[in-house]
LOFI-5498 format. One line per 2 residues: number of its first residue (from 1); for each residue x, y, z of C-alpha. Coordinates in steps of 0.02 Angstrom, whole numbers, plus 50000, padded with zeros to 5 digits. Layout:
REM LOFI-5498
NUM> X,Y,Z ~ ...
REM end
This chain:
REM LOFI-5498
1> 50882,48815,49480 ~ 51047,48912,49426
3> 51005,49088,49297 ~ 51087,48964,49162
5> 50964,48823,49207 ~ 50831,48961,49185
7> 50889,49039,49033 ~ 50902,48870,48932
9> 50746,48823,48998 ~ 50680,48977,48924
11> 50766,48951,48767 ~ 50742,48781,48731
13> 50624,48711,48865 ~ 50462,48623,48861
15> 50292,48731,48927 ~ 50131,48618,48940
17> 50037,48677,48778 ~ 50167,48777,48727
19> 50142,48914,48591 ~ 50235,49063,48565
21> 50398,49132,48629 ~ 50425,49117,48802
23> 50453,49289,48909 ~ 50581,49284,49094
25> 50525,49455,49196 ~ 50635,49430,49350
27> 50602,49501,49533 ~ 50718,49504,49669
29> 50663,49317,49724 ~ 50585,49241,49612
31> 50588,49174,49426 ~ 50413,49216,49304
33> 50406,49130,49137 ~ 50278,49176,49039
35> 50239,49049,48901 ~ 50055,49043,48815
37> 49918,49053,48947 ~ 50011,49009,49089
39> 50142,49113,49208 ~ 50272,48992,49269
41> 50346,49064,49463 ~ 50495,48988,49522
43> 50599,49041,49655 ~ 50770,49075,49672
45> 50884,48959,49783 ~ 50912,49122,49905
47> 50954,49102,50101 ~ 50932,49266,50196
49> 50887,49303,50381 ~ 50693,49326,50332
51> 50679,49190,50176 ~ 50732,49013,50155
53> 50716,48951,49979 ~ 50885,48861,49993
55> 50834,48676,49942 ~ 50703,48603,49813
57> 50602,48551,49970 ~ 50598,48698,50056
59> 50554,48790,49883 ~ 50396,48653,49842
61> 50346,48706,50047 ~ 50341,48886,49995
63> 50241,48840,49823 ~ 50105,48776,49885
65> 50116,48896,50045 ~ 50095,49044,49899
67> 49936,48958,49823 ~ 49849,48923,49970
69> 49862,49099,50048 ~ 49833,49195,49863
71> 49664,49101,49837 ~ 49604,49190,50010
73> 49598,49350,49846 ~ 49613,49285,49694
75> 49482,49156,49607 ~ 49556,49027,49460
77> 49724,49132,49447 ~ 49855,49001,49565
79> 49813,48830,49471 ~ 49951,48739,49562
81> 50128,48668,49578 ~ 50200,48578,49462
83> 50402,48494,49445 ~ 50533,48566,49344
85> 50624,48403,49259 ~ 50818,48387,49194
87> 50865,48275,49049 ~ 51047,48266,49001
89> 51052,48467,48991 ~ 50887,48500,48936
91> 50721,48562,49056 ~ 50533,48533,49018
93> 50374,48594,49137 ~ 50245,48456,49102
95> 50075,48386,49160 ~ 50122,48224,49119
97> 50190,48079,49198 ~ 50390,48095,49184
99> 50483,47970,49100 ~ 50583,47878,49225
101> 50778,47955,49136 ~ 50695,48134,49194
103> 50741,48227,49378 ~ 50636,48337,49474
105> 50759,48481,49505 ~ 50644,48622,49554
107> 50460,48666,49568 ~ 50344,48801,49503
109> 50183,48872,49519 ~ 50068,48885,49386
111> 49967,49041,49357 ~ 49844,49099,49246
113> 49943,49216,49124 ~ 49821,49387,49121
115> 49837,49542,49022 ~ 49979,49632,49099
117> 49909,49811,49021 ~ 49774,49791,49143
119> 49882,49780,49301 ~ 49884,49925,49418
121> 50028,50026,49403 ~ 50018,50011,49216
123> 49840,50085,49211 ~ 49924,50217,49323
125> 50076,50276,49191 ~ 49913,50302,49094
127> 49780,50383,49176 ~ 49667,50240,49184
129> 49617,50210,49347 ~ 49465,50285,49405
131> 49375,50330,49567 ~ 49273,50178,49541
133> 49433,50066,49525 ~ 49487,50132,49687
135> 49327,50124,49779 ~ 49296,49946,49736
137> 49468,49883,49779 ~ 49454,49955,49943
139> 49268,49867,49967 ~ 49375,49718,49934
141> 49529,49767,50042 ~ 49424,49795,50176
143> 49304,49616,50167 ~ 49464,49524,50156
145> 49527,49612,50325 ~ 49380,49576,50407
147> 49378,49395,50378 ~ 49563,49357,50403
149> 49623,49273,50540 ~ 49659,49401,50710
151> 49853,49379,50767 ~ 49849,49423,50949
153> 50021,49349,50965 ~ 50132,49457,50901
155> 50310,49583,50953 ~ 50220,49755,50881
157> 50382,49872,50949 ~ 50488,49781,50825
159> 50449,49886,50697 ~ 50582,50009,50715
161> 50705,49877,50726 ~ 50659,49828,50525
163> 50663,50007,50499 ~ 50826,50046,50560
165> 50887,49900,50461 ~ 50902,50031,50332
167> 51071,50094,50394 ~ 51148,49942,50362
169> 51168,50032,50185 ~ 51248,50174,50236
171> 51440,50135,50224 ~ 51399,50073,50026
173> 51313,50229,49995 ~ 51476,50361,49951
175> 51556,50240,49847 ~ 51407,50221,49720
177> 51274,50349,49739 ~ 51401,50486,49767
179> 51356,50666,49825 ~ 51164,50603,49823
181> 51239,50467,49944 ~ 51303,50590,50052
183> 51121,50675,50057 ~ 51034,50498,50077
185> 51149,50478,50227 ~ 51088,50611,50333
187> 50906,50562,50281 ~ 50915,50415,50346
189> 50993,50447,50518 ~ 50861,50571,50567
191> 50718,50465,50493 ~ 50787,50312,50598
193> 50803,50456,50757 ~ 50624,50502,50719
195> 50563,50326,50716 ~ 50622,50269,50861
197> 50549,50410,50968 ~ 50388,50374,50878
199> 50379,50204,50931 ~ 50447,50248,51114
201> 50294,50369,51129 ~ 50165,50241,51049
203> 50182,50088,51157 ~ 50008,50104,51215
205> 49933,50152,51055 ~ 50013,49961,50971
207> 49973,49851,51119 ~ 49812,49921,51126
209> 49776,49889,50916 ~ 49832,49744,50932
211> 49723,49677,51089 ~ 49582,49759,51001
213> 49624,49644,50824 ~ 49692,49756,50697
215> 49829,49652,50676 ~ 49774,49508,50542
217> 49840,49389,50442 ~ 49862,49491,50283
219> 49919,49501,50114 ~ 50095,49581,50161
221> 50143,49673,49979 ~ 49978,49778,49936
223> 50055,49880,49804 ~ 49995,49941,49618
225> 50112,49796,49535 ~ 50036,49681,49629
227> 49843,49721,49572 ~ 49762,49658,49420
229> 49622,49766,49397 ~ 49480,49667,49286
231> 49294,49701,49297 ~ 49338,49654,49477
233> 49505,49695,49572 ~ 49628,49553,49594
235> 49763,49570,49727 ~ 49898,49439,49694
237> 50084,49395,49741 ~ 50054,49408,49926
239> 50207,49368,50050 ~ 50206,49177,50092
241> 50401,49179,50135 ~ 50384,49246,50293
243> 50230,49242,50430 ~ 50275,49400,50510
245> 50275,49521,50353 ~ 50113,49483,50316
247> 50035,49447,50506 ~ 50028,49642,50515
249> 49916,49788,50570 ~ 49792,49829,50434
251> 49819,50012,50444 ~ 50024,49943,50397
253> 49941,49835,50248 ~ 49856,49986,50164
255> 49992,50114,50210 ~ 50093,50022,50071
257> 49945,50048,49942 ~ 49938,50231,49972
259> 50112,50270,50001 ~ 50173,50200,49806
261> 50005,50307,49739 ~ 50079,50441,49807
263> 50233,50399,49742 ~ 50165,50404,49564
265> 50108,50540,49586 ~ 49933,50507,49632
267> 49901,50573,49808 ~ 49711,50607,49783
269> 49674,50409,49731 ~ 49778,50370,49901
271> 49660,50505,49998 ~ 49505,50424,49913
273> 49576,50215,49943 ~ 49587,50280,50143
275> 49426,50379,50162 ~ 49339,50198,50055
277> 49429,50091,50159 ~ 49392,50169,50323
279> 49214,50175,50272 ~ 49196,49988,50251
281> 49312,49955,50388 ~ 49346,50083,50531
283> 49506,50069,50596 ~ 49577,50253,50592
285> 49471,50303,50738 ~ 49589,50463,50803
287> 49704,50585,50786 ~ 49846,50475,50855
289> 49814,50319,50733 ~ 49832,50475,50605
291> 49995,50489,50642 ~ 50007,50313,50653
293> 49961,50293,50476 ~ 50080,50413,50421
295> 50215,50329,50513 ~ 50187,50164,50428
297> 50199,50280,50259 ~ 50378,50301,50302
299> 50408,50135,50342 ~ 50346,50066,50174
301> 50440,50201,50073 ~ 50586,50140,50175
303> 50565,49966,50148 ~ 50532,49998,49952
305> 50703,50120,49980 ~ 50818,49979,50033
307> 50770,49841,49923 ~ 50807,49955,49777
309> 50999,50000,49861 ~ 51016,49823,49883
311> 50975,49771,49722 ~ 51105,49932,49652
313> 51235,49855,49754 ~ 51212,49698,49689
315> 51182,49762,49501 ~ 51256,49661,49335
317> 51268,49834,49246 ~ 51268,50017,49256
319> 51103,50048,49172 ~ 51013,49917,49298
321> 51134,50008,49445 ~ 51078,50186,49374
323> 50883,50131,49381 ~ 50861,50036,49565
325> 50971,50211,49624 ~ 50846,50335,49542
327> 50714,50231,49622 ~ 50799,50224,49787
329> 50803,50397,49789 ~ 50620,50431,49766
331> 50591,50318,49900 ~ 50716,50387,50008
333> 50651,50578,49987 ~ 50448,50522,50022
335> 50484,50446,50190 ~ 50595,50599,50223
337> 50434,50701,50170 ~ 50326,50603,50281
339> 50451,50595,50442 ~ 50466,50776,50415
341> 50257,50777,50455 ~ 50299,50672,50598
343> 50418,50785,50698 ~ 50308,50921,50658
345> 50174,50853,50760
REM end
């Protein structure tokens, strides 16, 4: 579907027991409509080197792929896919049987809408998270690592490819973050030096995590916005685009966790997740995977850095453009913070 398609859809569209007004939150891939008690996903038509979601097909594929690999963590939240139809310029999401003038033009997954006060980062911004939150979120971080599937196929030194992909937004940078570009710049070269030095020295350390099964088939985008937290915790959203962002080392899973609580300012809840999940699931076991852990730290913060300059470049208005910069930046100076811990090693 086209943003038009979506927006008249919102406006004027048909929801299966429809009640209320209808609410679009938009992500960088993906449409959510949120309309009574469901949460309607649909994804955009994008085509980039590491996601496909160019045709309807390929978009249904990805659908169900994103069900099937949530309910490993979730219980009665991903319901299931269901066509997006076209009538002479009007859309409908329905249960039912479509009339035979009606075209499937797009699919979407059907969620159980829950109470978005309760997810993560919310509770965060408000001091409502708890030691207990944290400890039983890692009991359930940890279970789920244990029983996913082992990847013992798998190019671990490419690592430091994805995170050099982060220059690629250095020649935008002076023309529209300015002086703060210009600092960004050099932050960026000598955390892509550092990182390529750290992988060089840590061959042996990766092949042998790997032979020994810490890479798994994980969820791929553990962060606070994508964490209910009910009387139980409820990762969702996990990465169903792409095999190889999720089929990951744990320690690279949970580095994402603790690197955005420290970025909201929460570094003792990150201490407390690590020292939890190591508990229930060894897998720091030295000094070395230490540093390790603190290497994937930067790598997240990187990652989190560069889909925020992206989205700035590609920004409808200043106020959006203004935002995904001051985020960018954050990101940008908490790698630098942890790279700085690496080369002091």
């Amino acid at each position: 579907m086209t943003r038009e398609q979506i927006d008249k859809l919102v406006t004027k569209g048909q929801f299966p027991g429809q009640y209320g007004i209808p609410e679009l939150i938009e992500t960088h891939i993906s449409w959510v409509i949120l309309c009574g008690d469901f949460a309607y996903k649909i994804k955009k038509p994008l085509h980039y080197s590491f996601l496909d979601f160019s045709t309807p097909d390929k978009r249904k594929y990805y659908c169900e792929k994103e069900i099937q690999l949530n309910k490993r963590l979730t219980e009665n939240i991903y319901l299931d896919v269901i066509p997006v139809r076209e009538n002479t310029g009007y859309y409908s999401i329905t249960l039912t049987e479509a009339p035979t003038h009606e075209t499937i033009i797009d699919y979407a997954v059907r969620m159980k809408r829950l109470d978005r006060q309760l997810q993560m980062d919310v509770l965060l911004r408000h001091n409502k998270v708890t030691g207990t939150h944290i400890t039983n979120l890692a009991k359930k971080i940890a279970a789920f690592h244990k029983r996913a599937a082992i990847i013992y196929n798998k190019d671990c030194w490419d690592l430091h490819v994805k995170f050099n992909d982060l220059a690629e937004e250095l020649p935008y940078l002076p023309a529209y973050a300015g002086e703060a570009g210009r600092n960004w710049a050099t932050m960026i070269n000598q955390a892509i030096d550092c990182s390529s030095a750290f992988m060089e020295d840590n061959r042996k350390l990766l092949t042998g995590r790997l032979r020994s099964g810490f890479f798994r088939d994980c969820h791929g985008d553990l962060h606070s916005r994508n964490i209910f937290l009910l009387p139980s915790p409820e990762p969702f959203d996990c990465i169903e685009f792409n095999d190889d962002y999720r089929q990951i080392d744990v320690l690279n899973e949970i580095a994402f966790l603790c690197m955005d609580l420290e970025e909201l300012g929460r570094p003792d809840l990150s201490r407390l997740f690590l020292s939890d999940y190591n508990r229930f699931f060894p897998t720091i076991r030295s000094g070395q995977e230490q540093y390790l852990f603190l290497y994937y730290k930067a790598y997240r913060a990187n990652i989190r850095a560069k889909v925020n300059l992206l989205g700035a470049r590609n920004a409808g208005d200043d106020t959006g453009k203004t935002a995904l910069l001051t985020e960018a930046g954050n990101y940008l100076h908490l790698m630098n913070s942890y790279i700085d811990h690496l080369n002091a090693r």
